[in-house]
C-alpha positions in Angstrom: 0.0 0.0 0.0 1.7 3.4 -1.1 2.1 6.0 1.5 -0.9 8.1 0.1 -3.4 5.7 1.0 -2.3 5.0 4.0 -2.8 8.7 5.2 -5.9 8.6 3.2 -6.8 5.7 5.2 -5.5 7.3 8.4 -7.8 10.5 7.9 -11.0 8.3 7.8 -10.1 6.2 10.8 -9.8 9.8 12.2 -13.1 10.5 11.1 -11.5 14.2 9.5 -14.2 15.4 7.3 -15.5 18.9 6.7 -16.6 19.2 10.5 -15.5 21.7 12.4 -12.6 21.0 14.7 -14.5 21.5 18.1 -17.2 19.2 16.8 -14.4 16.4 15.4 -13.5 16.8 19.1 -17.1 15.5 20.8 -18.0 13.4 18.0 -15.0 10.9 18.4 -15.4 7.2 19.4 -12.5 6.5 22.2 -10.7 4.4 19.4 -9.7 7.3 17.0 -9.3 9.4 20.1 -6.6 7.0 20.9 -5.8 6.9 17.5 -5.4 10.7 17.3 -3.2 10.1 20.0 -0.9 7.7 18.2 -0.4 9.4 15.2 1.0 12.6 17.5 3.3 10.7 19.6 4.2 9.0 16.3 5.1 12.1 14.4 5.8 14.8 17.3 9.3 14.7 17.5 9.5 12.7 20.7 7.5 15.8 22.4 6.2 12.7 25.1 9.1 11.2 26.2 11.7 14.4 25.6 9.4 17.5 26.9 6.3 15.9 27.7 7.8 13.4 30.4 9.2 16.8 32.1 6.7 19.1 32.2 3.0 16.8 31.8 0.0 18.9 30.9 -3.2 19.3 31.3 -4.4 15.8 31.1 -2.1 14.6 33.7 -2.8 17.0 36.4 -6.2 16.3 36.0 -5.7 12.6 36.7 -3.6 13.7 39.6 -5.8 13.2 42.7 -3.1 14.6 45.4 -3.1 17.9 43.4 -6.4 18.7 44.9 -8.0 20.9 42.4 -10.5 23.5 42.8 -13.4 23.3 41.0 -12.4 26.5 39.3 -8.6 24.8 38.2 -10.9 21.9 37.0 -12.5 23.7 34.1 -9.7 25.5 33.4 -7.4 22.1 33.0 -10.6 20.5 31.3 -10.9 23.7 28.5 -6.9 23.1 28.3 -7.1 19.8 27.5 -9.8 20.3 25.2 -8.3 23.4 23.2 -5.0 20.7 23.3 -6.7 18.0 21.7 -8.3 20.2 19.3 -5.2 21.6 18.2 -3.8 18.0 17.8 -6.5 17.0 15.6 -5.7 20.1 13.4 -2.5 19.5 13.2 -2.4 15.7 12.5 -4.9 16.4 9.5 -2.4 19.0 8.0 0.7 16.6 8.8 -1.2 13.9 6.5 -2.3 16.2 4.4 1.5 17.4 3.7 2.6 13.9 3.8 -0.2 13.0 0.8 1.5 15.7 -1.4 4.7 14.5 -0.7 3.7 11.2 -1.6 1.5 12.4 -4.7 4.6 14.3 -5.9 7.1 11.9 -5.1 4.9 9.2 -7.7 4.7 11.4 -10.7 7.5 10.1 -13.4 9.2 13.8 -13.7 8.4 15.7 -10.5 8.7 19.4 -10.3 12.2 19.7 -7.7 10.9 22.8 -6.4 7.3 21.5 -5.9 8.7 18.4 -4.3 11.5 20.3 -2.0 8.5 22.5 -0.9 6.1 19.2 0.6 9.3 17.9 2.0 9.6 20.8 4.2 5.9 21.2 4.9 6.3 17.8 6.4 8.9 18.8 8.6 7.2 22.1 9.3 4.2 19.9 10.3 6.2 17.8 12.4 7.7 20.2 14.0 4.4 22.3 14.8 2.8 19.2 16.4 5.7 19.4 19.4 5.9 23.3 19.5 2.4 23.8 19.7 1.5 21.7 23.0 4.9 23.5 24.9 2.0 26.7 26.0 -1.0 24.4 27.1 1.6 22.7 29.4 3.1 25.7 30.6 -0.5 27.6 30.8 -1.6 24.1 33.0 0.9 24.4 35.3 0.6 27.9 35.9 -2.9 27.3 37.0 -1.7 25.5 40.2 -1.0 27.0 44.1 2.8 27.1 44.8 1.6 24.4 47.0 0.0 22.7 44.3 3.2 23.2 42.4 5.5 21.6 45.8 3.4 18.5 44.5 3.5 18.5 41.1 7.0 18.6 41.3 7.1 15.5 43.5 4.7 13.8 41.2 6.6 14.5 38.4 10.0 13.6 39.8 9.0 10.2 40.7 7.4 9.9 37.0 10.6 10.3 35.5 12.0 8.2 37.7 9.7 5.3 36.9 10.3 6.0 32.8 13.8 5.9 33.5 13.6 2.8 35.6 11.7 1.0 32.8 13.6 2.6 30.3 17.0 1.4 32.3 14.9 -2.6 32.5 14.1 -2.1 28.8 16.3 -0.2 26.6 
């Protein structure tokens, strides 16, 4: 199967039509959610393990009972996470849709070097923007916490890397 089908492929499992991004969002079965998920981690530069191991976002502290979030900090977290995913959804549909160029132009028998050079960086633009774009909901997450909150959340953290490490250190 050529590499343009399989992101053609990839974009219906995603369910990426013409909806809108926020209604993409509520509309999605927990298996492309999780498939959303997988094609960032696959294609974001290592932005889990190399930034988002340090500094975990939104979705983490929400999961993080000893943080003991206001009611307030919930919603804020929750519309962080949300506006996160979101933005992950947009940006994995213009990654495959700079990969299905790439792969369109890289199939015709006399490509155009400057066409092909130009969806070639795309991708890599793409790429890149999947990472750089989740670095402010992380930041903006943890700013919502207490300093106490933040005593914590560097606790939690700390031993988080020190599990991945662990496991990492058991199973290179």
């Amino acid at each position: 199967m050529n590499a343009g089908r399989i992101v053609v492929l990839g974009m219906m499992v995603l369910g990426m039509g013409a909806v809108s991004a926020h209604d993409r969002l509520s509309a999605l079965s927990m298996a492309q959610k999780r498939a959303a998920q997988a094609y960032f981690r696959a294609h974001a530069l290592g932005f889990s393990t190399y930034y988002g191991l340090y500094h975990p976002g939104p979705y983490w502290i929400l999961q993080q009972k000893s943080l003991h979030l206001t009611s307030a900090q919930r919603r804020q977290e929750t519309a962080l996470k949300d506006g996160m995913a979101r933005t992950t959804l947009q940006d994995n549909r213009r990654l495959q849709k700079a990969y299905a160029l790439y792969a369109r132009l890289s199939q015709e028998s006399h490509p155009d070097i400057t066409r092909l050079e130009r969806a070639i960086h795309a991708v890599g633009d793409d790429t890149a923007r999947l990472a750089v774009e989740m670095v402010p909901y992380h930041h903006k997450a943890y700013r919502r916490l207490s300093p106490a909150q933040k005593r914590i959340y560097a606790t939690l953290v700390a031993a988080r890397v020190r599990q991945a490490l662990a496991h990492h250190t058991r199973n290179p």
